[in-house]
Every structure is written in C-alpha cells, then in structure tokens.
N, CA, C and O atoms as a GROMACS GRO file, in nm:
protein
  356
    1UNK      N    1  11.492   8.625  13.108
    1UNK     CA    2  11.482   8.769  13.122
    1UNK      C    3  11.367   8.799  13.217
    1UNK      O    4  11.255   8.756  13.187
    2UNK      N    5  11.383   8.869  13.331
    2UNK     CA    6  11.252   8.888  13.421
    2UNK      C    7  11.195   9.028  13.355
    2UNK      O    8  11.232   9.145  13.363
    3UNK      N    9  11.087   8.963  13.285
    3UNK     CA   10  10.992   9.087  13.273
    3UNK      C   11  10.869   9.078  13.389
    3UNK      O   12  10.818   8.992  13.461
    4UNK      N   13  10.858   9.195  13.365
    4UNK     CA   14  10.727   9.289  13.431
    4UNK      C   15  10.569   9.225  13.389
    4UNK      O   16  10.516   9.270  13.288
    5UNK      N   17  10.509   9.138  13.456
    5UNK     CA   18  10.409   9.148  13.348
    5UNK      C   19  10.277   9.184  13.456
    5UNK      O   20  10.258   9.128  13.564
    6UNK      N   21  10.183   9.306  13.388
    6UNK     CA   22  10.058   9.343  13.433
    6UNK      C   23   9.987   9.271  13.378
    6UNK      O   24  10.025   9.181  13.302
    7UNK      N   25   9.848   9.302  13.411
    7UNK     CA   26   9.716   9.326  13.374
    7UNK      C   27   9.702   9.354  13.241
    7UNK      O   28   9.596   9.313  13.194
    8UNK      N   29   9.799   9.429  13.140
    8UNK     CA   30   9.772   9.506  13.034
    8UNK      C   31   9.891   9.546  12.931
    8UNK      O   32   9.889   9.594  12.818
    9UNK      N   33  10.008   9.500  13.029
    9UNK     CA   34  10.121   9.570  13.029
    9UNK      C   35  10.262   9.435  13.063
    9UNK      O   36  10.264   9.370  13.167
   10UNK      N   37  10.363   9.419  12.957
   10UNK     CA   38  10.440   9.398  12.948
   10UNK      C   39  10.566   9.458  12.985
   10UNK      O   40  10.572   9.577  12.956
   11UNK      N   41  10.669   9.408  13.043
   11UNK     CA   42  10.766   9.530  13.053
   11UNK      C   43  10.926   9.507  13.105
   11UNK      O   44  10.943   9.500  13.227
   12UNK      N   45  11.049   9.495  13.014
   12UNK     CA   46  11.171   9.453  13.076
   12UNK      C   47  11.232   9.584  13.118
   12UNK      O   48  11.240   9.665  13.027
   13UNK      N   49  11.282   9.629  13.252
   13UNK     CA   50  11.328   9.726  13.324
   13UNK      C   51  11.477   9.698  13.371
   13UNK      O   52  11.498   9.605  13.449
   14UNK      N   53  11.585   9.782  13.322
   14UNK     CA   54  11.714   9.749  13.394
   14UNK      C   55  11.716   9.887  13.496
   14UNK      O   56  11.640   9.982  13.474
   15UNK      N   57  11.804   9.886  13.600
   15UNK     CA   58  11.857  10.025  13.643
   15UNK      C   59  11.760  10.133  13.619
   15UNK      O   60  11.789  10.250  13.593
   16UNK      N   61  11.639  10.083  13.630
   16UNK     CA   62  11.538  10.169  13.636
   16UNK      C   63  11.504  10.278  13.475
   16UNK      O   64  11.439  10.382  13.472
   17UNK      N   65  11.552  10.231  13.395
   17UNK     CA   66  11.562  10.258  13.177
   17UNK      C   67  11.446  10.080  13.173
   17UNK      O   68  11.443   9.975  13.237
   18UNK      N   69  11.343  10.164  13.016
   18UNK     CA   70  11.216  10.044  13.003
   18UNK      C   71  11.358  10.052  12.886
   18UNK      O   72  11.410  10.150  12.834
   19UNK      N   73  11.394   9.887  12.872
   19UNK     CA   74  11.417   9.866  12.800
   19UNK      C   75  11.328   9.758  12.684
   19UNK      O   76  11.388   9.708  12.589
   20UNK      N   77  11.224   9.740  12.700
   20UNK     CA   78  11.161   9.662  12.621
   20UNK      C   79  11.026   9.677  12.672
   20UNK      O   80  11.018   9.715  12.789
   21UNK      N   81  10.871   9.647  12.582
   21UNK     CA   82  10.741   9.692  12.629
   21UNK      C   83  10.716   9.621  12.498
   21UNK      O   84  10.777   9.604  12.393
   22UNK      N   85  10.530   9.567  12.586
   22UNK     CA   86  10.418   9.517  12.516
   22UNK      C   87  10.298   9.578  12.561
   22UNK      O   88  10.307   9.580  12.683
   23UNK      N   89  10.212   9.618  12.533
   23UNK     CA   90  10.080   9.646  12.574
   23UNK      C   91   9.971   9.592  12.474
   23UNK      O   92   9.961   9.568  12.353
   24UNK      N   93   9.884   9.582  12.604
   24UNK     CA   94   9.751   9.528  12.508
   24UNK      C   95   9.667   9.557  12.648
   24UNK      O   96   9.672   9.493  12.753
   25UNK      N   97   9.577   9.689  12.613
   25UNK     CA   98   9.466   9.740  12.669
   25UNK      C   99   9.397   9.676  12.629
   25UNK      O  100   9.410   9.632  12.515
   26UNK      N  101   9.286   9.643  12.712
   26UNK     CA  102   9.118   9.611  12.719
   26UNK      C  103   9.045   9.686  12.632
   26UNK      O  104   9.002   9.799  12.655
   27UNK      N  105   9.028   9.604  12.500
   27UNK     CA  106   8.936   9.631  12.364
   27UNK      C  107   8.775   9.645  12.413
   27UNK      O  108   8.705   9.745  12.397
   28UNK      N  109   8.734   9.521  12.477
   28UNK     CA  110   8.592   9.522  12.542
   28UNK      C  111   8.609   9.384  12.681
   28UNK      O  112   8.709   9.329  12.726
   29UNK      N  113   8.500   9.374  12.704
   29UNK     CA  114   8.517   9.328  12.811
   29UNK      C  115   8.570   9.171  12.762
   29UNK      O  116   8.520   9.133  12.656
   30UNK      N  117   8.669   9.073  12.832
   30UNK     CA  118   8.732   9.025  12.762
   30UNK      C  119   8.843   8.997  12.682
   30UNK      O  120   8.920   8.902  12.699
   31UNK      N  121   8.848   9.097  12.579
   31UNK     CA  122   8.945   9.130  12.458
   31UNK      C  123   8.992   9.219  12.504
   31UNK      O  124   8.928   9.295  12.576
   32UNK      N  125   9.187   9.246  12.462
   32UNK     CA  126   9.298   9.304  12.483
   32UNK      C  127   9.350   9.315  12.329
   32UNK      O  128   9.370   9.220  12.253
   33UNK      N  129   9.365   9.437  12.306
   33UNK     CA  130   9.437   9.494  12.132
   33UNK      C  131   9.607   9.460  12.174
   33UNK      O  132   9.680   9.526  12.248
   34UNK      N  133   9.630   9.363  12.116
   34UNK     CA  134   9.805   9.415  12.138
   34UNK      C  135   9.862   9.549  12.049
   34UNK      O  136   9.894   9.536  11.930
   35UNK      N  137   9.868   9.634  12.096
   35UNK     CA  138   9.879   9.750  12.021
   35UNK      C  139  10.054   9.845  12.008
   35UNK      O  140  10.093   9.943  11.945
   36UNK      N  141  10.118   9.744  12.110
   36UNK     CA  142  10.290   9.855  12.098
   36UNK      C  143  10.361   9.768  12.137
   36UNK      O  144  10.348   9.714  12.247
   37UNK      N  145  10.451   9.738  12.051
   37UNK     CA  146  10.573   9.686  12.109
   37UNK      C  147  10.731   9.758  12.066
   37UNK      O  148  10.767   9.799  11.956
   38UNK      N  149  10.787   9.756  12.164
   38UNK     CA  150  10.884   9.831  12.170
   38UNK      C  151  11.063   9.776  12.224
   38UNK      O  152  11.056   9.799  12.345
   39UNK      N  153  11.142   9.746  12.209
   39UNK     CA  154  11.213   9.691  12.175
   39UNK      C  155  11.360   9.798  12.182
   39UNK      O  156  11.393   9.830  12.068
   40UNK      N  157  11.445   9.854  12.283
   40UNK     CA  158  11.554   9.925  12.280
   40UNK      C  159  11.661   9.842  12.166
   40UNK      O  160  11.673   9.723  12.139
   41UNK      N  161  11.735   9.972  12.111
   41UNK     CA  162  11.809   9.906  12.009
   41UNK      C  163  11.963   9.823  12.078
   41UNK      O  164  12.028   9.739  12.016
   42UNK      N  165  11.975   9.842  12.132
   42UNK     CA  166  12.068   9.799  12.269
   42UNK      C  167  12.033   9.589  12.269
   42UNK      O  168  12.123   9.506  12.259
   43UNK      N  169  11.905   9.561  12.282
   43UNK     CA  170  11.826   9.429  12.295
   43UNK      C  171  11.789   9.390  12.168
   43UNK      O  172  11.784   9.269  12.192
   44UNK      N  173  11.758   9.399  12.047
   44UNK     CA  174  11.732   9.390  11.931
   44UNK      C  175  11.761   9.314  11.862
   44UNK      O  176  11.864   9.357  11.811
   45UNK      N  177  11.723   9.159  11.795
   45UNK     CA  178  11.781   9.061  11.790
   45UNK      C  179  11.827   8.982  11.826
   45UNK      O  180  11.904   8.905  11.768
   46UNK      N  181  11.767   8.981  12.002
   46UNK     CA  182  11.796   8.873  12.055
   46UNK      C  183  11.679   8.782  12.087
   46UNK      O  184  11.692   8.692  12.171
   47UNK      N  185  11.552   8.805  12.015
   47UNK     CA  186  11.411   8.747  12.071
   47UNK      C  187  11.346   8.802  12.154
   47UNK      O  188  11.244   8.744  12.189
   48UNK      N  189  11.381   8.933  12.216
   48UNK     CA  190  11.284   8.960  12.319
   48UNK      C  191  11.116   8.970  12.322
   48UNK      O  192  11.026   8.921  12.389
   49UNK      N  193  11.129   9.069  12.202
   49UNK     CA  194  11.003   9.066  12.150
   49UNK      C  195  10.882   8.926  12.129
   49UNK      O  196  10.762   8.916  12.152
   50UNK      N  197  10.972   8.846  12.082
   50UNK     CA  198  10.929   8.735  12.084
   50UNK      C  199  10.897   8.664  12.252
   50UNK      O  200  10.801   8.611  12.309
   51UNK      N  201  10.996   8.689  12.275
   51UNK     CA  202  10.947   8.632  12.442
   51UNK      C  203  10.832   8.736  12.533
   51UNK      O  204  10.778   8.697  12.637
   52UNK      N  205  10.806   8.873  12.472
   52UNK     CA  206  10.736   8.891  12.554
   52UNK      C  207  10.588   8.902  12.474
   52UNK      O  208  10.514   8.996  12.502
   53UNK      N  209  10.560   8.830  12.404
   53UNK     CA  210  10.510   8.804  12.289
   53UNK      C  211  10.392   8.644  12.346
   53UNK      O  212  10.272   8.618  12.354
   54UNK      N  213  10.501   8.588  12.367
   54UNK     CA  214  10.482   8.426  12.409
   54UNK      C  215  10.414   8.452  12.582
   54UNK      O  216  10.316   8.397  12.632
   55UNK      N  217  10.505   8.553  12.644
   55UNK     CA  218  10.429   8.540  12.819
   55UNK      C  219  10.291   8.623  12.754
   55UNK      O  220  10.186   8.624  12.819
   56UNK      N  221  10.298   8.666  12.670
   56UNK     CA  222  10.108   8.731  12.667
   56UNK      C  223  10.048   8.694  12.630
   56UNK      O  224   9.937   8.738  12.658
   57UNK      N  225  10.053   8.603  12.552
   57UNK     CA  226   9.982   8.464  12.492
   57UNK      C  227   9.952   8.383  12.567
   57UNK      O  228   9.848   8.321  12.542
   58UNK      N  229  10.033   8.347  12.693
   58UNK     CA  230  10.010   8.238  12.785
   58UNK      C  231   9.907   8.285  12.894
   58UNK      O  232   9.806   8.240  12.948
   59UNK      N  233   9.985   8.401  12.899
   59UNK     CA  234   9.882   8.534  12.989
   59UNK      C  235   9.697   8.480  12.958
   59UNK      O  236   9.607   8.415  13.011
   60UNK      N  237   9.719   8.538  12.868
   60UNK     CA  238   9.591   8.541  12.778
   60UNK      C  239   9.485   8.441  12.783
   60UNK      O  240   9.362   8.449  12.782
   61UNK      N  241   9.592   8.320  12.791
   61UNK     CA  242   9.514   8.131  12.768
   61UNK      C  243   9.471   8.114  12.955
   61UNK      O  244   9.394   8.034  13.008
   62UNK      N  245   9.544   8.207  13.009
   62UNK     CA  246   9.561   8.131  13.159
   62UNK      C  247   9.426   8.221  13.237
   62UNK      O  248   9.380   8.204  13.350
   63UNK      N  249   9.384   8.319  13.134
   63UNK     CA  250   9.300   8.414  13.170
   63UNK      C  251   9.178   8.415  13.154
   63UNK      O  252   9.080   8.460  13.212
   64UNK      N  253   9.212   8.327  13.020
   64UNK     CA  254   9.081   8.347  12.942
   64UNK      C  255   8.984   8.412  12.887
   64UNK      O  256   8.862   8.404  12.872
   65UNK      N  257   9.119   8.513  12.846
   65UNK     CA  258   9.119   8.646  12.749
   65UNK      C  259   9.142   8.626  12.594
   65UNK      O  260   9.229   8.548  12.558
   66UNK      N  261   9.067   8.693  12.505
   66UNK     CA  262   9.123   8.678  12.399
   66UNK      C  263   9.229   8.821  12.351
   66UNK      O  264   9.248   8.926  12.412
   67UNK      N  265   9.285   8.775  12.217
   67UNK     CA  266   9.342   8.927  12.147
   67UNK      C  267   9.297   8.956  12.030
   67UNK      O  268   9.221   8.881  11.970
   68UNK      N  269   9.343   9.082  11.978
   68UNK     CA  270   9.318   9.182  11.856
   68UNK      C  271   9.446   9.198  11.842
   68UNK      O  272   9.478   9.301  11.901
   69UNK      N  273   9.568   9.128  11.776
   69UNK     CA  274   9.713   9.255  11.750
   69UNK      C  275   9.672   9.299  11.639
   69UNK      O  276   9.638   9.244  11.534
   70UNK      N  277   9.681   9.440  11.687
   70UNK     CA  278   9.701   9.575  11.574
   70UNK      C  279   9.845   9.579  11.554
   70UNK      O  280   9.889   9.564  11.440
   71UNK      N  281   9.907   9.592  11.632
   71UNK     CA  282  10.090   9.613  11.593
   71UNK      C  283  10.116   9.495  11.510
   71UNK      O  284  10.080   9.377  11.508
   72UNK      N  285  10.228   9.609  11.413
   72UNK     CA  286  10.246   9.474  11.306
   72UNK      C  287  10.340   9.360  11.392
   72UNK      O  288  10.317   9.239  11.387
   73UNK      N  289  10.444   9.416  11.467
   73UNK     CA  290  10.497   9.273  11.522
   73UNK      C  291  10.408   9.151  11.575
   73UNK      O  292  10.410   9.031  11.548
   74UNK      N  293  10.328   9.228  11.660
   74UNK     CA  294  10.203   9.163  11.742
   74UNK      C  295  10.138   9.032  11.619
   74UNK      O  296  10.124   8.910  11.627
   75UNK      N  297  10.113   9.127  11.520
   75UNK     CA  298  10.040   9.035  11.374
   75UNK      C  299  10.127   8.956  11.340
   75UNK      O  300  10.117   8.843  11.389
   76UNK      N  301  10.231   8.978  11.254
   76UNK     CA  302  10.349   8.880  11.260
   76UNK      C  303  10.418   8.782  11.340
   76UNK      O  304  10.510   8.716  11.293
   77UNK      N  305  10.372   8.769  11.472
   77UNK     CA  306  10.404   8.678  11.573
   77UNK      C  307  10.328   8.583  11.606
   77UNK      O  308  10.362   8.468  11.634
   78UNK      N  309  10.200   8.639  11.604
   78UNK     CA  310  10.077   8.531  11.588
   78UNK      C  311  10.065   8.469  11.480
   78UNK      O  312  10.002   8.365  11.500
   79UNK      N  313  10.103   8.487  11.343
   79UNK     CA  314  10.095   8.459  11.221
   79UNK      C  315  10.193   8.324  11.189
   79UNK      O  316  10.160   8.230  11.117
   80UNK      N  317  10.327   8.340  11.264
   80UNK     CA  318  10.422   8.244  11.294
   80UNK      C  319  10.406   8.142  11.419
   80UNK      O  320  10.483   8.056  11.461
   81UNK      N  321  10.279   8.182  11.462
   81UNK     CA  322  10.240   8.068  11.583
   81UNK      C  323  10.131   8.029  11.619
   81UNK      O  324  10.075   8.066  11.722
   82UNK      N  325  10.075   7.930  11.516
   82UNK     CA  326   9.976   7.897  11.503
   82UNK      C  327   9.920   7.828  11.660
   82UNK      O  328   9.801   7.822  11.690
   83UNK      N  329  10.016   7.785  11.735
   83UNK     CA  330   9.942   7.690  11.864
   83UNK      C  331   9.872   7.817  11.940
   83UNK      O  332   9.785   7.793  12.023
   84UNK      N  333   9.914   7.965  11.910
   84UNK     CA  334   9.868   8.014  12.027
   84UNK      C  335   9.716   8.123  11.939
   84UNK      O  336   9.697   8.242  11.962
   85UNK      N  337   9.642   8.047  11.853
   85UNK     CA  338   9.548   8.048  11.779
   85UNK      C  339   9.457   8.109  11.840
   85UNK      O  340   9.405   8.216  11.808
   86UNK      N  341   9.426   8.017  11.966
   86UNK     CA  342   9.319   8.001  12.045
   86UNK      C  343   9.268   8.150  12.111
   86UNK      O  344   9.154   8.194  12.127
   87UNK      N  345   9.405   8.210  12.143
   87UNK     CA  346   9.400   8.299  12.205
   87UNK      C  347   9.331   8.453  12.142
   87UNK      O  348   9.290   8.543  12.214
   88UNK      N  349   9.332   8.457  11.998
   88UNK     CA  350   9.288   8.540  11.930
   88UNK      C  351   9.127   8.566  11.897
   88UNK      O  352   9.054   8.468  11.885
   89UNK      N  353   9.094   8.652  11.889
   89UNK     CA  354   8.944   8.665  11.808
   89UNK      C  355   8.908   8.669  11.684
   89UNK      O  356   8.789   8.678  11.655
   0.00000   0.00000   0.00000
C-alpha cells in the first residue's frame, strides 16, 4: 500500500479521498504522541492500521525518535509488539 509518510504524519490517499491516517506530533524535542488513527470503513480489516503503525515505528528507530501512543490503537499495537520497544518512552 503506498502511504504518505511525513515528518509527523502518516497517510493512505486514493483519487485524492484520505483513506487511512496516523499522526504523531512532536511531544518535546525528540518525542512524537501517536495520537489519531483513522482507518475508512471501506479498508477496515485488512491491517492497515497495523501497517501504518509498523512504517512509524521504523520511522521512529531510523530517526531516533522516541513515542508516547495516546490513541488506544496506537497503545494496543505497541503492546502486541514488543521488538519495536525501543522506540517508546
């Protein structure tokens, strides 16, 4: 799936409709809150979330950023993936 990925910002786009979103703004210098994920009901059950879940995690390691998820998916995803540990505060 080619997502979008910023600075801050996650993002799968068809025909110009967000069909799927992650964000995680800059908590402090460093740290990013994963704070929204969003998920069209159209895509829903197919892992997306999860995949864009995993590129912000890698994001994160390749950056040498840590996270805060506030969103419960965000919490629940890290919770089920312990390798990407590191990446958290």
């Amino acid at each position: 799936m080619p997502f979008i990925l910023t600075e801050n910002r996650i993002a799968y786009v068809q025909e110009g409709q967000l069909l799927a979103e992650a964000t995680f703004p800059e908590f402090t210098p460093g740290v990013v809150n994963i704070d929204h994920t969003f998920v069209d009901e159209a895509l829903r059950g197919q892992g997306v979330a999860a995949q864009m879940m995993e590129r912000i995690a890698r994001s994160l390691r390749e950056t040498g950023r840590k996270a805060i998820p506030t969103c419960s998916y965000a919490k629940k995803w890290f919770g089920q993936h312990p390798e990407y540990a590191d990446v958290l505060r």
